[in-house]
N, C-alpha and C positions, 0 to 999 in steps of 0.2 A: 650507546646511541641507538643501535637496533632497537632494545628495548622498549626504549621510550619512546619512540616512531611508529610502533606495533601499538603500545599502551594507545599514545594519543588517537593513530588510527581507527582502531577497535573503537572506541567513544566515537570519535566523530559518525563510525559507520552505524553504531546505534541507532542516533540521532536519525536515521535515514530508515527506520523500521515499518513508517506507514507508507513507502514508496510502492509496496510490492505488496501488500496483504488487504488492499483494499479498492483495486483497480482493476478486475476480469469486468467483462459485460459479455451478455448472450451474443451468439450470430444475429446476423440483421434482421432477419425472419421475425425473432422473438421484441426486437426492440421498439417502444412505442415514440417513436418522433415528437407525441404530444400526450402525456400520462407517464403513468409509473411502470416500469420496469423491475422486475426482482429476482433473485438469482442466489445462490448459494456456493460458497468454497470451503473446500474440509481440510482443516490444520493437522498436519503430522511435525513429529519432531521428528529432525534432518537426520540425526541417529538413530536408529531404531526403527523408525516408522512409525511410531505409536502414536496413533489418534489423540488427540488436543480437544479441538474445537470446533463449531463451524462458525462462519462468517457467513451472516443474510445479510445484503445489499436490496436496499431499498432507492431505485434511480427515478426520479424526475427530469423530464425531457420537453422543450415548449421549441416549438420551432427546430427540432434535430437535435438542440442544445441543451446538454445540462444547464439544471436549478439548481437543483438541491441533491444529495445522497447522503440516506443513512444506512449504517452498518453498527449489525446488533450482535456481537460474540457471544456464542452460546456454548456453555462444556457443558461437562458429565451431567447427567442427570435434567439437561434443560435446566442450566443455573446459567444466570447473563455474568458474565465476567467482567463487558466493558461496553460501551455504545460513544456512537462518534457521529457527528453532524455537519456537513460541510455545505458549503453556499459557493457555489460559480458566477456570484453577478458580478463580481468585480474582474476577474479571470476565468478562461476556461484551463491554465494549467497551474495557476494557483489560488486554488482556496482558501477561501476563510474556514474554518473548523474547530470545532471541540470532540477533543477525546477524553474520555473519562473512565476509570477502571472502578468496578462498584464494589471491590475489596480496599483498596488501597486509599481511596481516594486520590490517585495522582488524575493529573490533569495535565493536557497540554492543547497546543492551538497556535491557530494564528486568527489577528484579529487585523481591523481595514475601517478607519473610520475620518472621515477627512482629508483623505488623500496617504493618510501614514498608516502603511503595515508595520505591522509587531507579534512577534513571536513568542507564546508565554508557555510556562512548566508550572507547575504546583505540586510538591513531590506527594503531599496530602493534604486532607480535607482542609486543617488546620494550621497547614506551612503557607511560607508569604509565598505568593506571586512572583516567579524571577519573568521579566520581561527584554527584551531588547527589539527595538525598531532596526528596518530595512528597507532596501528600494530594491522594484524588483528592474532586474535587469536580463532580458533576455536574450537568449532563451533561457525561461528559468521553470520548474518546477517546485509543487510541494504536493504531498501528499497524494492522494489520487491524482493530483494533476498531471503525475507523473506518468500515466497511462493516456491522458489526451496529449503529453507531447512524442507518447510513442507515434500517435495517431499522426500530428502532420507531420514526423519522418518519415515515416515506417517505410515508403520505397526508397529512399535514400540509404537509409538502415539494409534494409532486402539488398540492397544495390551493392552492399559492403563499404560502405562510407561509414567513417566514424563522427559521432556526433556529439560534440562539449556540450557540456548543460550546467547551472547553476540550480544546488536545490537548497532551499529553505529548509533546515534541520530545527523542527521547532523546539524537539527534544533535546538537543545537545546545544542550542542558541545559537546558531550560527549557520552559514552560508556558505558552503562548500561546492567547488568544483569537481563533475562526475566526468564522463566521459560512455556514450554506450554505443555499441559495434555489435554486427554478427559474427556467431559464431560456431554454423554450423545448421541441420536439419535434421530432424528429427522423426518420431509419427506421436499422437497421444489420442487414445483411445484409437486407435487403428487409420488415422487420416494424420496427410501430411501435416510438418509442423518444423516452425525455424525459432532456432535459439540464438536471444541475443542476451550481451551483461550491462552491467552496468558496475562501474567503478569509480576512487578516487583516482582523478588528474593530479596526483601531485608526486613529482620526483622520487622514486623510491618505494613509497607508501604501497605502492598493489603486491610488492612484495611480502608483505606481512601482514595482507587484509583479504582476507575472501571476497571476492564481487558477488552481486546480487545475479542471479541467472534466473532466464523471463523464457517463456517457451509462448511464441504466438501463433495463430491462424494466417496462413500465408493470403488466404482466399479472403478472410470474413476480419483479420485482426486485431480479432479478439483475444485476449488475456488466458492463455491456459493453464499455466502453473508458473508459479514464486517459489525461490529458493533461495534463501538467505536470514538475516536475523529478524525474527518475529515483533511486535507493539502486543502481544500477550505478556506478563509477567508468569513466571513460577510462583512456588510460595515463599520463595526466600522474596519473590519482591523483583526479580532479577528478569528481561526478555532473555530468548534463546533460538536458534537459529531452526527453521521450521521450511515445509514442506507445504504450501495451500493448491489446490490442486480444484480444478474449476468442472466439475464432472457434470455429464449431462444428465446422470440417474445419481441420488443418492446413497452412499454406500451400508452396506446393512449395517457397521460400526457403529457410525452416525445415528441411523436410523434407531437402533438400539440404546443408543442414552441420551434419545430424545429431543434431536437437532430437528429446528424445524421446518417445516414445507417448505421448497423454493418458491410458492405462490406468494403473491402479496398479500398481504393480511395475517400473515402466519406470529408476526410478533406486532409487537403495539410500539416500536421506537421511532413510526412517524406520526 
């Protein structure tokens, strides 16, 4: 019974891979209330520490409010692995979006057209479409939206209140219940910093599931670092539990196989 509780949990948590690796935004200084906004996080894997990737976010903002954000995954050598496009008109904590891996061709997303969301996967270029419809019921999250429902907790959160959430798992089809709380403080890059997680609410299950761990800006709360399973794949095809880390200077790593400027204009994926 363990087993299978672990098995099914692991999948569901998959499913939950773009919650955390696609959600940091700059201190308020940097951000444009009305224009694009751009920024950069560098992927390690959780073992080792071994450089991956980086992630350029590309954010639009009209009235304080997210548009649009695109996010362009760049590895070794300045080779694009994957780009994902997400639209806030219908929600600001769930998006509509396409992910797409430019190896594999898998695809995933949620989509919003007439009142009906739906959740779609395409394991490749060639495979059918699995889809399934939802309602969203809040509070709910998907995606980066999961970073705008840090936003209107975050003092509640800070306060040490636990907070339920439903997220959209587009990648495993389904709608699972989180749960995310503080859990402590921290520094990163030499300034304070509070850590909160994020888990399944469901009986037993966090016993045999690692939670996602989020390190925020207590002042500015903004996104520092994610820890948990990655939306990159290996070369088996497979994600893997990763390290993205939201630095203010580029690290020479990066810098060295050709990740690009956190300015805007640095890749062409808007």
């Amino acid at each position: 019974m363990a087993l299978t509780v672990r098995r099914f949990s692991a999948l569901l948590l998959v499913g939950l891979v773009t919650s955390g690796t696609a959600m940091a935004q700059p201190d308020d200084s940097h951000v444009k209330n009305n224009g694009l906004t751009c920024f950069n996080g560098y992927g390690y894997t959780l073992k080792g520490g071994d450089y991956r990737y980086t992630e350029h976010h590309q954010v639009r903002r009209v009235n304080g409010k997210i548009t649009t954000w695109n996010v362009t995954y760049v590895g070794a050598r300045g080779k694009i692995l994957a780009t994902k496009h997400l639209d806030f008109a219908a929600s600001q904590t769930v998006p509509t979006y396409t992910l797409k891996m430019t190896g594999s061709g898998y695809q995933e997303g949620i989509t919003h057209h007439n009142g009906q969301w739906t959740m779609f996967r395409q394991q490749s270029a060639d495979a059918d479409r699995r889809t399934k419809n939802f309602q969203i019921d809040q509070p709910m999250a998907a995606d980066s939206g999961f970073n705008q429902l840090v936003q209107e907790h975050f003092q509640a959160l800070q306060s040490g209140k636990t907070i339920p959430f439903k997220f959209a798992a587009a990648g495993r089809q389904a709608v699972v219940d989180l749960k995310a709380f503080k859990t402590g403080t921290t520094t990163f890059e030499g300034k304070p910093a509070v850590n909160f997680k994020a888990e399944l609410d469901m009986f037993l299950v966090n016993l045999f599931v690692s939670s996602l761990k989020l390190t925020y800006s207590p002042q500015t709360h903004r996104l520092l670092e994610y820890r948990g399973i990655g939306n990159i794949q290996n070369d088996n095809g497979k994600v893997y539990p990763v390290r993205v880390s939201y630095y203010s200077k580029m690290p020479a790593i990066a810098r060295k196989d050709g990740a690009p400027a956190a300015s805007c204009g640095s890749v062409s994926s808007s």
